[in-house]
N, C-alpha and C positions, 0 to 999 in steps of 0.2 A: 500234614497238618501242623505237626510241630515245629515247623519251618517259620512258624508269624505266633505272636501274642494272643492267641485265641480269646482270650480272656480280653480282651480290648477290642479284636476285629468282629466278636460275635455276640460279645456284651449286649450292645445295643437290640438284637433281636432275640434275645433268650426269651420274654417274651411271650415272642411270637410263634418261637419253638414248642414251649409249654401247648400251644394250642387256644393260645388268643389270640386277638386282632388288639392292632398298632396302631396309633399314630404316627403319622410321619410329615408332621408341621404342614408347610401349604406350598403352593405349589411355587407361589414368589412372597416376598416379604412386604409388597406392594398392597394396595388394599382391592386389588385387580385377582391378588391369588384366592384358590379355594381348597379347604383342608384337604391331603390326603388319607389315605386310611391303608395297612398291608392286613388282608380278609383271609381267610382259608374261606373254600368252596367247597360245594358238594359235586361238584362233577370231575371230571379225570383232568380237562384241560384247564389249563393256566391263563388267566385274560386280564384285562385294562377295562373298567369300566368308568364313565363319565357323564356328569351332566351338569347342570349350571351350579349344585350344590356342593359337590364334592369326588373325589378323583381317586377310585377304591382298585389297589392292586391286589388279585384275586388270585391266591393260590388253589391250581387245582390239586386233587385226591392223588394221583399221580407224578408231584413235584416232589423233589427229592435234592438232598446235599449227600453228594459222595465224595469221600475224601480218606486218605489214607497218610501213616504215621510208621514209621520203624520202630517196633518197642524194644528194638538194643538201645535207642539213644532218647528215649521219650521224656526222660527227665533230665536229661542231659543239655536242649538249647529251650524247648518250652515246654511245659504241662498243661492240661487242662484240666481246672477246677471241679471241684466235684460239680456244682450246679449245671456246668457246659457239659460233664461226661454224663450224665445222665437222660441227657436229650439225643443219646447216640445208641443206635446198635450198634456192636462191637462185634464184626465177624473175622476170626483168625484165619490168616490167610497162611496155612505152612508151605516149607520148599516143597518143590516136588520129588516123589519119592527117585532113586538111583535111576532105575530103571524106564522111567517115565521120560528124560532127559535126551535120551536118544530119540526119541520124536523129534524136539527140535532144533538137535543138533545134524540131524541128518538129511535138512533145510540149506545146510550149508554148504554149495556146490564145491566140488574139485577136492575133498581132502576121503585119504582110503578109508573102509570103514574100521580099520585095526588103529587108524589116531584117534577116531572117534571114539572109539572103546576106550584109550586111552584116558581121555579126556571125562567118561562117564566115572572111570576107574578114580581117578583126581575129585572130581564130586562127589561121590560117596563118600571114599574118607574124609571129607569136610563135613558132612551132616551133622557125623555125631560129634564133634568138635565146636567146628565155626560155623553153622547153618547158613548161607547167603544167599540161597536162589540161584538158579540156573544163569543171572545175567553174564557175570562177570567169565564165566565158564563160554558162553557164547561166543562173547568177548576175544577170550581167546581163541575158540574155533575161526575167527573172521581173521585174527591178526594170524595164523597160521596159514588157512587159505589168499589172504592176499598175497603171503611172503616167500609162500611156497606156487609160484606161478609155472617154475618149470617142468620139463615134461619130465616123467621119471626113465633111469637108465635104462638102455637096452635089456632084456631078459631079465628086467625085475617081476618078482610073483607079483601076481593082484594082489593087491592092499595090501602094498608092503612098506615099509616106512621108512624113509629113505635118513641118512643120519642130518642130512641137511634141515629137511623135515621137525626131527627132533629137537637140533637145538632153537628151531622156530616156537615150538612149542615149550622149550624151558624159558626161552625169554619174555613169551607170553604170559608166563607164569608169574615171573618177577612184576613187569609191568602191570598187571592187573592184579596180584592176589598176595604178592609177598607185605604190603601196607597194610591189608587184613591182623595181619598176625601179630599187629604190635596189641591187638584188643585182647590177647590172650595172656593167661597169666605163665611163668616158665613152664612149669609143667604141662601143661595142655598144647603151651605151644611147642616144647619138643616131644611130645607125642604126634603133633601132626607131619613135625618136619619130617622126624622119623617115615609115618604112612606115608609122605608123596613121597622121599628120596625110595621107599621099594620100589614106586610106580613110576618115576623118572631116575632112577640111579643115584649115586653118592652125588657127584659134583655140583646137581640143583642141591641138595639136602645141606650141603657142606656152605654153598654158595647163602641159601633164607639163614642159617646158622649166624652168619653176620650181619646180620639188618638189626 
């Protein structure tokens, strides 16, 4: 939602939000138009009603604006005024917890489940740092299983991680998660580099160290 001038795109119907009915001028500028009106209803559905008098767009009980905002950047490209945030419930939507992530990461055909663990292991130490949601972490589950297409060596264990594997999954890192880190301030972000370099080795750790 912060993505557009709210205060400009929804000015005009605040309003109507409050829980009044709108004008909405006529239907042509001719003297052939007839006023419209925007109504709340009392039934669940939403309708068009018309007759020679007037042209009433009828919200039902049931209509709804859903819309969502990143409150890392919410004052950062637009805000909403208080008049506009007040016409909104605000439901915090957090990451999901560590553990929860392996659901569905484990969505994602062809990779053992010891990268996947991996990869939950990389999440978690992000929580309590740089909180981001499961996408980016996905993200790279998909760029690992595409990259990693071959079949694994002869007499490898199950779910064994092959080194080709891994550096899939260090580069996946870069690509999706190392631009995260400029939002962090020195300290917090060499505490995180520090966490992934345990969970992926020095040379990723060594490697975000120069971004």
């Amino acid at each position: 939602m912060n993505r557009a001038d709210l205060d400009r795109v929804l000015g005009p119907v605040l309003t109507f939000l409050a829980g009044q009915d709108v004008s909405l001028g006529q239907t042509t500028l001719t003297d052939a138009g007839i006023p419209m009106l925007l109504a709340w209803g009392k039934e669940p559905e939403s309708r068009m009603v018309e007759d020679s008098a007037q042209r009433v767009y009828v919200a039902g009980t049931d209509w709804r604006i859903i819309g969502t905002y990143n409150s890392e950047d919410l004052g950062r490209v637009f805000s909403m005024g208080a008049a506009l945030s007040r016409r909104w419930a605000t439901i915090p939507v957090p990451p999901l917890e560590a553990d929860e992530i392996m659901n569905p990461l484990g969505r994602i055909a062809g990779l053992p489940v010891n990268l996947l663990t991996l990869i939950q292991q990389l999440y978690a130490a992000h929580l309590g740092v740089l909180p981001l949601g499961p996408a980016p972490f996905l993200d790279m589950a998909r760029y690992v299983a595409d990259e990693n297409s071959a079949p694994p060596p002869a007499g490898a264990a199950p779910n064994s991680i092959s080194q080709v594997a891994l550096a899939h999954l260090r580069d996946a890192y870069v690509l999706h998660l190392s631009p995260q880190l400029r939002r962090l301030d020195p300290e917090r972000r060499a505490q995180l580099i520090e966490a992934v370099a345990g969970i992926m080795g020095r040379d990723l750790g060594d490697e975000l160290g120069r971004y």
